[in-house]
One Martini backbone bead per residue (centre of mass of N, CA, C, O) as a GRO file, in nm:
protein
  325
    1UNK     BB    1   0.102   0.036   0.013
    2UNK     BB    2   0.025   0.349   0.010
    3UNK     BB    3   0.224   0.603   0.201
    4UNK     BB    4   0.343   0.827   0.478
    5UNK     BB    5   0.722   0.875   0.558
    6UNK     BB    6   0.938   0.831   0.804
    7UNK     BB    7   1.304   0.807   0.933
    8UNK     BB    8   1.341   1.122   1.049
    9UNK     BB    9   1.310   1.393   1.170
   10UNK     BB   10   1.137   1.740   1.134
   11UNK     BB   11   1.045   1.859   0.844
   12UNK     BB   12   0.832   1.775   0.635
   13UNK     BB   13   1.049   1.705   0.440
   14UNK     BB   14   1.065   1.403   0.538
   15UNK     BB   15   0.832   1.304   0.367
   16UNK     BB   16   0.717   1.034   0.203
   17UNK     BB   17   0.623   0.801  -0.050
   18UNK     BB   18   0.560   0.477   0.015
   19UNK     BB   19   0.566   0.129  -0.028
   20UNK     BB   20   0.392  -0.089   0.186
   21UNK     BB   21   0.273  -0.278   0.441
   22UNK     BB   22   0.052  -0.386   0.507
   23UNK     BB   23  -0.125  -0.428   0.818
   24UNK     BB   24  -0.156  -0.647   1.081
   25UNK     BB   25  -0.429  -0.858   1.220
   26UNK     BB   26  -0.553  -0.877   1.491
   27UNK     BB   27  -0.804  -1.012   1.699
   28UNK     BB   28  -0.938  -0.693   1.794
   29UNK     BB   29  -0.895  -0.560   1.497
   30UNK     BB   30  -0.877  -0.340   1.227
   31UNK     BB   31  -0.926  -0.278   0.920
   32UNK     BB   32  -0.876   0.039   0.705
   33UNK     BB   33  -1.003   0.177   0.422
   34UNK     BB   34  -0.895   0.466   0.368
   35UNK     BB   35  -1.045   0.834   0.302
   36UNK     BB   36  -0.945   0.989   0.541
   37UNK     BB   37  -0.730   1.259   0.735
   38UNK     BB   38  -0.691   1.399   1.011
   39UNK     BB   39  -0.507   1.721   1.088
   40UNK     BB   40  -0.329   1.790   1.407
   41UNK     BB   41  -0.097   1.882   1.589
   42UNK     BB   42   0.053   1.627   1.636
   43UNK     BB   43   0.193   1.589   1.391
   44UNK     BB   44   0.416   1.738   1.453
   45UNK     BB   45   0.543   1.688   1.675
   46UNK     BB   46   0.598   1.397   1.596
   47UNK     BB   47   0.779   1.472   1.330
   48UNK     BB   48   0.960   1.631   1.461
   49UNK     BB   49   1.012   1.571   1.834
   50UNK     BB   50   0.821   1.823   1.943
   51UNK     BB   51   0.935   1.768   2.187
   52UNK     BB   52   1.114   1.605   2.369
   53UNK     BB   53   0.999   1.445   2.558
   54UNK     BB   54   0.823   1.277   2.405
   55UNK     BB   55   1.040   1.071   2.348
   56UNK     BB   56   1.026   0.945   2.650
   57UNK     BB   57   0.692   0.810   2.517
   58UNK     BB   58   0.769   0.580   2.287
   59UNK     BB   59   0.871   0.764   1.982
   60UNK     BB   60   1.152   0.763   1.970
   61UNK     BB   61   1.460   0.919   1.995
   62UNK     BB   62   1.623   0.926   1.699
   63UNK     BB   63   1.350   0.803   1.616
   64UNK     BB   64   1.063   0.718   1.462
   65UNK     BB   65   0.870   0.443   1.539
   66UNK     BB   66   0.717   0.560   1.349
   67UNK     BB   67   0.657   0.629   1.034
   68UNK     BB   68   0.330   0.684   1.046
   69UNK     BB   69   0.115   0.922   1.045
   70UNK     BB   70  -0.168   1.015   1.202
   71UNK     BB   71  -0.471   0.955   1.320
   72UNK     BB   72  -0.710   1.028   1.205
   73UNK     BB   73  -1.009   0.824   1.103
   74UNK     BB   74  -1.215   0.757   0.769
   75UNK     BB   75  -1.377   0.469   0.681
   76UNK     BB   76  -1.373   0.112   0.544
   77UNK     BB   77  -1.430  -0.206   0.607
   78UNK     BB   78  -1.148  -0.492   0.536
   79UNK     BB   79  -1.130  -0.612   0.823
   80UNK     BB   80  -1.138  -0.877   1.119
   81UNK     BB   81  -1.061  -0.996   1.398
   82UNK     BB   82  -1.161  -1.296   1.566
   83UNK     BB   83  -1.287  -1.075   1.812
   84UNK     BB   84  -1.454  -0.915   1.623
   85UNK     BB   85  -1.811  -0.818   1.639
   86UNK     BB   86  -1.912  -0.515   1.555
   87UNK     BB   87  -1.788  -0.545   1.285
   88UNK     BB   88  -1.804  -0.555   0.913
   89UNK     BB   89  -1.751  -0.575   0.629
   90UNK     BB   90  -1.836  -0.217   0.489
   91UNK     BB   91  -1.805  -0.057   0.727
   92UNK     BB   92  -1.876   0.295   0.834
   93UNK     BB   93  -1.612   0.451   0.983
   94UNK     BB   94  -1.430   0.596   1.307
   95UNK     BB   95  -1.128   0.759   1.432
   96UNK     BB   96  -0.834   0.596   1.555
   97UNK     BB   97  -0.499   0.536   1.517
   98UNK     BB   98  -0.158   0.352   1.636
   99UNK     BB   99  -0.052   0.330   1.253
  100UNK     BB  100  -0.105   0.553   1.064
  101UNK     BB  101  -0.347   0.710   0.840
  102UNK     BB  102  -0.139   0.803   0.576
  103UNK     BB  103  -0.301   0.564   0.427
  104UNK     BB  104  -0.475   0.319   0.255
  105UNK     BB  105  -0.391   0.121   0.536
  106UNK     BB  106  -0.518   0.102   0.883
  107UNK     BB  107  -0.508  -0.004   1.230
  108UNK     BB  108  -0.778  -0.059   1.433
  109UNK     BB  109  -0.890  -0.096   1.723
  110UNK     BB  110  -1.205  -0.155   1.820
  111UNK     BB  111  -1.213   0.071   2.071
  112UNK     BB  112  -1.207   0.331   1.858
  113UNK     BB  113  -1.465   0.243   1.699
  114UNK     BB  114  -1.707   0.394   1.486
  115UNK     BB  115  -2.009   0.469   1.348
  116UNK     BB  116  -2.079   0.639   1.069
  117UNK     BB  117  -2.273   0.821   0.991
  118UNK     BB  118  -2.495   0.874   0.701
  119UNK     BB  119  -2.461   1.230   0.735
  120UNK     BB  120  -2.135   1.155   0.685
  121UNK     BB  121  -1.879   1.226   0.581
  122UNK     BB  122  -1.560   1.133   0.541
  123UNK     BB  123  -1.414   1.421   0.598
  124UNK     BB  124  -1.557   1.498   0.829
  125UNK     BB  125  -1.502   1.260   1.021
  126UNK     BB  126  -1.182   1.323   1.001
  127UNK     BB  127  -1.220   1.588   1.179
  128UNK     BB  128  -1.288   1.508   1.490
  129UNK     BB  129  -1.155   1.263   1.710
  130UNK     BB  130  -0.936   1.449   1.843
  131UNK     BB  131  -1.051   1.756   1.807
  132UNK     BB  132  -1.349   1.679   1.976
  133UNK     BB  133  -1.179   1.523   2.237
  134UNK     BB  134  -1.078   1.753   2.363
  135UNK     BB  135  -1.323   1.960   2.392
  136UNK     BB  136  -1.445   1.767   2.602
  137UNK     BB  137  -1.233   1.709   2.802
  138UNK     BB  138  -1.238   2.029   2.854
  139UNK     BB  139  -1.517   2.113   2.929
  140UNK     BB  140  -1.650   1.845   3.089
  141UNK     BB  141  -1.364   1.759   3.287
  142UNK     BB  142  -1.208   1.973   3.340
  143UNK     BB  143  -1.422   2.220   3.335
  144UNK     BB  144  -1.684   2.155   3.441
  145UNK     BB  145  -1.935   2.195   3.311
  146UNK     BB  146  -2.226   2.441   3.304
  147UNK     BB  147  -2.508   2.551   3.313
  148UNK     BB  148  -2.443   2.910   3.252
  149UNK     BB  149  -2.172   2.946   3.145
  150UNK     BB  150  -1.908   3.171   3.088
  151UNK     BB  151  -1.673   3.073   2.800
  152UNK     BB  152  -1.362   3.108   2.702
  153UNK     BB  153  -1.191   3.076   2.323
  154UNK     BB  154  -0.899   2.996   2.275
  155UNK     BB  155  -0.873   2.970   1.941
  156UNK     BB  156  -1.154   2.931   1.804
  157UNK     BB  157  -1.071   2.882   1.464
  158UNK     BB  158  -0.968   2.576   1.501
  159UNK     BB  159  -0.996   2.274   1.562
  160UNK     BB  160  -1.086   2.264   1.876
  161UNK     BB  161  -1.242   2.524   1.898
  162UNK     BB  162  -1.477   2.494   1.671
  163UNK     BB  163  -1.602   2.283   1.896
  164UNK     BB  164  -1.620   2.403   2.166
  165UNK     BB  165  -1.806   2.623   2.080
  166UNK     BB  166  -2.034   2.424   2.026
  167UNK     BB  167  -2.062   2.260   2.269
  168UNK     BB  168  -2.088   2.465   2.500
  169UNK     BB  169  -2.356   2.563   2.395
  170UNK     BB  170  -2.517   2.259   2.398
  171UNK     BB  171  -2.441   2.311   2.724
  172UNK     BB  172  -2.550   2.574   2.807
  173UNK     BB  173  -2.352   2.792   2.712
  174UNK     BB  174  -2.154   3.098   2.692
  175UNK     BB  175  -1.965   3.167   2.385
  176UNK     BB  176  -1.658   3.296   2.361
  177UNK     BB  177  -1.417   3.409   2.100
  178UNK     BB  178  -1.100   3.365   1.993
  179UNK     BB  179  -0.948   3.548   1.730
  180UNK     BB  180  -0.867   3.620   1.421
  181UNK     BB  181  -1.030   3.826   1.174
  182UNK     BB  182  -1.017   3.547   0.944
  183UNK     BB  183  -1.253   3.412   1.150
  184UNK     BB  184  -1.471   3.550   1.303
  185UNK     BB  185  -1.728   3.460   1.123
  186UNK     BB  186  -1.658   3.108   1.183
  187UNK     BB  187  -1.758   3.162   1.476
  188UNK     BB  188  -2.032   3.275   1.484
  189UNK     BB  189  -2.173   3.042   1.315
  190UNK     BB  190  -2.110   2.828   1.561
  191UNK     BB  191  -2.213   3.028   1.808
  192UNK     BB  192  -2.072   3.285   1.941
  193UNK     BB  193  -2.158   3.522   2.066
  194UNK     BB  194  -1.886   3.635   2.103
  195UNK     BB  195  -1.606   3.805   1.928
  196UNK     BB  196  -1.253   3.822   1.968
  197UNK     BB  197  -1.009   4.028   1.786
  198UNK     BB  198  -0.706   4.010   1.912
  199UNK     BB  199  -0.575   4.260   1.731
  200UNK     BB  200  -0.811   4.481   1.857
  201UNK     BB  201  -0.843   4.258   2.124
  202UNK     BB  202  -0.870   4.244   2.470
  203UNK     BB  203  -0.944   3.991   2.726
  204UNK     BB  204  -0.755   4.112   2.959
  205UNK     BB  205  -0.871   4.439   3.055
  206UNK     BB  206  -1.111   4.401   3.275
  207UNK     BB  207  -1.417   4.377   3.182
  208UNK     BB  208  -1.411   4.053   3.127
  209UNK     BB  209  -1.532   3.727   3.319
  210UNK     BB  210  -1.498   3.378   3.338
  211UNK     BB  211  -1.589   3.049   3.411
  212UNK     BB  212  -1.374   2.978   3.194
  213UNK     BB  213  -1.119   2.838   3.016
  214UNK     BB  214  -0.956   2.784   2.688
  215UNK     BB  215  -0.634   2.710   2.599
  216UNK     BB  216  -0.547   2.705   2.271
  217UNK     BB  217  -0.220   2.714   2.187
  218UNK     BB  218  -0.102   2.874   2.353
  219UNK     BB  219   0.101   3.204   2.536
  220UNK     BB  220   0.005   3.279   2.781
  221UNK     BB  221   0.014   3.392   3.066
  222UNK     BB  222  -0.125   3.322   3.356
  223UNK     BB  223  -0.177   3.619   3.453
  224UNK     BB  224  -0.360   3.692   3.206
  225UNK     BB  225  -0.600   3.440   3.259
  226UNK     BB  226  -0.667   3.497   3.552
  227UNK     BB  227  -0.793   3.768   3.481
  228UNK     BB  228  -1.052   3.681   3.304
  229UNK     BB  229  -1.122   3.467   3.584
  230UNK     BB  230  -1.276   3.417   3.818
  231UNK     BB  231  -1.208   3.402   4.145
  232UNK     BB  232  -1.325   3.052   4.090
  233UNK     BB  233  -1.225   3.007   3.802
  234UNK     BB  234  -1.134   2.793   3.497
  235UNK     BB  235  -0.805   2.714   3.329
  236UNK     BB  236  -0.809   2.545   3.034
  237UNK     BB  237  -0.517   2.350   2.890
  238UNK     BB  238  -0.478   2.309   2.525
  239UNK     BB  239  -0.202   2.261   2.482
  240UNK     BB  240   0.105   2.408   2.300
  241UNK     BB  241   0.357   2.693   2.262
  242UNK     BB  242   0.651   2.695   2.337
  243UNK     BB  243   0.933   2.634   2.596
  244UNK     BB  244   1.078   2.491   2.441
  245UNK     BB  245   1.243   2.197   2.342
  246UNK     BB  246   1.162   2.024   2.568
  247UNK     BB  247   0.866   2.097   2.694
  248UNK     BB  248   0.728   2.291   2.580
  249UNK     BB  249   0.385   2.330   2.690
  250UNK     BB  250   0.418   2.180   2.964
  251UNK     BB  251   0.540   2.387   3.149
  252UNK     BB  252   0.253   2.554   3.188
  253UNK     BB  253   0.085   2.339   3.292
  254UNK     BB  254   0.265   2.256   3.533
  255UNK     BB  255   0.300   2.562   3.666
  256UNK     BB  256  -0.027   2.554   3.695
  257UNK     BB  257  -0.073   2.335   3.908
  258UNK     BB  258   0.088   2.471   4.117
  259UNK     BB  259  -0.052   2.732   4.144
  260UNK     BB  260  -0.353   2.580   4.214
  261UNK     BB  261  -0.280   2.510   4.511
  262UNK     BB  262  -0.268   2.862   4.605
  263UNK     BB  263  -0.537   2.928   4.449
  264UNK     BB  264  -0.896   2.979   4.377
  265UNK     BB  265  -0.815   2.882   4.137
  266UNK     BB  266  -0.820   2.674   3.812
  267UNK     BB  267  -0.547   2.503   3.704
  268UNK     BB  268  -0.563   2.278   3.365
  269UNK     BB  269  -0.505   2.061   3.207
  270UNK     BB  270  -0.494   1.804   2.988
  271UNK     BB  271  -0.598   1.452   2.871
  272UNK     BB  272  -0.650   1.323   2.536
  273UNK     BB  273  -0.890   1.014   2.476
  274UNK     BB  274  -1.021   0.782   2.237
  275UNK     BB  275  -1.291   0.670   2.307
  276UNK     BB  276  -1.588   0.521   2.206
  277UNK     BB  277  -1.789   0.667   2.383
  278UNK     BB  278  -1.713   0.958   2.285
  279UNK     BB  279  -1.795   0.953   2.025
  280UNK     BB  280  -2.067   0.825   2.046
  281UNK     BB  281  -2.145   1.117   2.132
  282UNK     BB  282  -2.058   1.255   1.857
  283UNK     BB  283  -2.204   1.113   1.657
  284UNK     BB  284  -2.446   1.199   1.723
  285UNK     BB  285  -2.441   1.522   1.739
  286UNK     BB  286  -2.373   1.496   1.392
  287UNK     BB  287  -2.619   1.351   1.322
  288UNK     BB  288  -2.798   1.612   1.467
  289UNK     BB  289  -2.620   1.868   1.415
  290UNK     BB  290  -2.496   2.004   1.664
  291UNK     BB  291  -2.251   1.922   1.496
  292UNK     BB  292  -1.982   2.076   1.257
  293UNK     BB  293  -1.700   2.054   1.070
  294UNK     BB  294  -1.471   2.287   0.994
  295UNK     BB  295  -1.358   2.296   0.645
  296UNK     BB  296  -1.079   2.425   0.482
  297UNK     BB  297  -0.920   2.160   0.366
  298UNK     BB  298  -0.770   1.940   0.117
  299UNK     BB  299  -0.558   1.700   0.090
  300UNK     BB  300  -0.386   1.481  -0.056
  301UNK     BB  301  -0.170   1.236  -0.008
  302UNK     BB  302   0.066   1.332  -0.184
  303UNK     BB  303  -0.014   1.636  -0.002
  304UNK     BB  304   0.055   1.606   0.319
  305UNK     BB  305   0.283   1.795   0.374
  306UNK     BB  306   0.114   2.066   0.300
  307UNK     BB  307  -0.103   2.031   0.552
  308UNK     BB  308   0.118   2.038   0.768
  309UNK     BB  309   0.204   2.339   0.714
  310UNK     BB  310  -0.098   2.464   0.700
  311UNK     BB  311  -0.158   2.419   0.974
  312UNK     BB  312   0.113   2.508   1.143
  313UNK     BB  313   0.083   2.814   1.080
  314UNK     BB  314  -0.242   2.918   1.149
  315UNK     BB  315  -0.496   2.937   0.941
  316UNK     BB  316  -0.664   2.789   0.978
  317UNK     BB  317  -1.028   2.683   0.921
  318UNK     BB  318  -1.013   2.466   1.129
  319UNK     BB  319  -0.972   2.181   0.916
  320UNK     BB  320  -0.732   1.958   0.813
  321UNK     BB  321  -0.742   1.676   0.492
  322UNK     BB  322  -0.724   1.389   0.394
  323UNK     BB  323  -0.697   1.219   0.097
  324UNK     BB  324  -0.758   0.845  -0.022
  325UNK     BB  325  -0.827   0.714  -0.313
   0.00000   0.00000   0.00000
């Protein structure tokens, strides 16, 4: 099968078609004939090494262990291991790949794997699963949202901010998005009762307080996000940008929880991981339009070098896909 592979870190230059062996299916696993593959931000990171911290959580020191970049797939069962029953040849899923989805066919446990709606394209479902379940669980379990509380979503205008602002809104908030001017409208139409243009305003002011706040891939300092939340608001940062070659933005989540010890305020980050549960929670949204997935560009297989780059850059509206003929 031809895939997109890398043989050492570096920048997307790194990154070449080769015909590889399909992936061989576990008693679990289910084969996956990919039709689409979302791109988020840990593409890059996982193809740079950077932060190097991630190398010592087992992507390989000097090179990457995997050479298959990509998580987010969308795409058509091609078979299925001797224990899974819940998926048939030909069944229409979505989910996460843990041997690299930017490929013709990808392996995936069968507990990543849900049902795609049948009123949702294979690109749209390619957009969900790693960013729309990091808005989930940084909203719903990090930050404990409730009905009626007021949310601000910086980064509002990219892969995971243009989810956060749909479900905060679905789950009876009012949901304000912070985003650069070339985005204002389309966070808008998401949803976000009022849109700061950061070009433009401070949203750090002192005029307005959130009990809410996510810092999405943000580099504000934490002085800056505490002044804008509620005395005894939430803030929850999900992941980061900044900080340095070894830590990268880890280092601000770090030192969020430790000042969180001493402060009335909540300061924290988030792990999100794609179980089955909460897909199938997307899934059903999705279905329903409650939430619907903001596509910028797509990228073909061969074309996903450049996808990576143009994600990278940080002008995506929404999110950016790479398909698969």
């Amino acid at each position: 099968m031809k895939a997109l592979v890398q043989n050492r870190y570096g920048s997307a230059d790194v990154l070449h078609l080769e015909d590889i062996d399909e992936p061989e299916v576990g008693a679990d696993d289910v084969l996956v004939r990919v039709q689409a593959a979302g791109i988020d931000a840990g593409v890059w990171h996982l193809m740079a090494g950077r932060p190097y911290l991630l190398r010592l959580f087992g992507f390989g020191l000097r090179a990457p262990r995997l050479r298959v970049r990509g998580r987010d797939v969308a795409g058509t069962v091609a078979a299925v291991g001797a224990r899974v029953t819940k998926f048939r040849v030909g069944d229409e899923v979505f989910g996460t790949s843990l041997t690299g989805s930017f490929a013709e066919y990808t392996r995936v446990p069968a507990d990543r794997l849900v049902p795609k709606p049948a009123n949702v394209g294979f690109v749209e479902a390619a957009a969900v699963p790693v960013s729309a379940c990091a808005a989930l669980h940084a909203l719903r379990d990090a930050g404990k949202l409730e009905a009626g509380q007021r949310v601000l979503v910086i980064g509002a205008g990219g892969g995971v901010g243009t989810f956060a602002v749909q479900l905060a809104t679905a789950f009876g908030a009012t949901a304000t998005g912070v985003c650069s001017t070339g985005k204002v409208d389309l966070v808008r139409s998401l949803g976000a009762a009022e849109v700061i243009d950061y070009t433009r305003e401070d949203f750090a002011d002192g005029r307005n307080t959130w009990d809410l706040i996510l810092d999405i891939a943000g580099n504000s300092t934490l002085s800056r996000l505490r002044r804008a939340l509620t005395p005894t608001g939430t803030l929850v940062i999900v992941g980061g940008e900044g900080g340095g070659a070894v830590l990268g933005g880890i280092d601000r989540q770090l030192r969020a929880l430790l000042l969180s010890a001493v402060v009335r305020q909540t300061l924290r980050g988030v792990v999100s991981a794609e179980g089955a549960d909460d897909l199938e929670t997307l899934g059903r949204l999705l279905e329903a339009g409650t939430i619907r997935p903001a596509i910028d560009r797509t990228f073909s297989l061969g074309e996903a070098a450049d996808g990576i780059r143009y994600q990278h850059a940080g002008q995506a509206r929404g999110k950016v896909v790479v398909t698969v003929p």
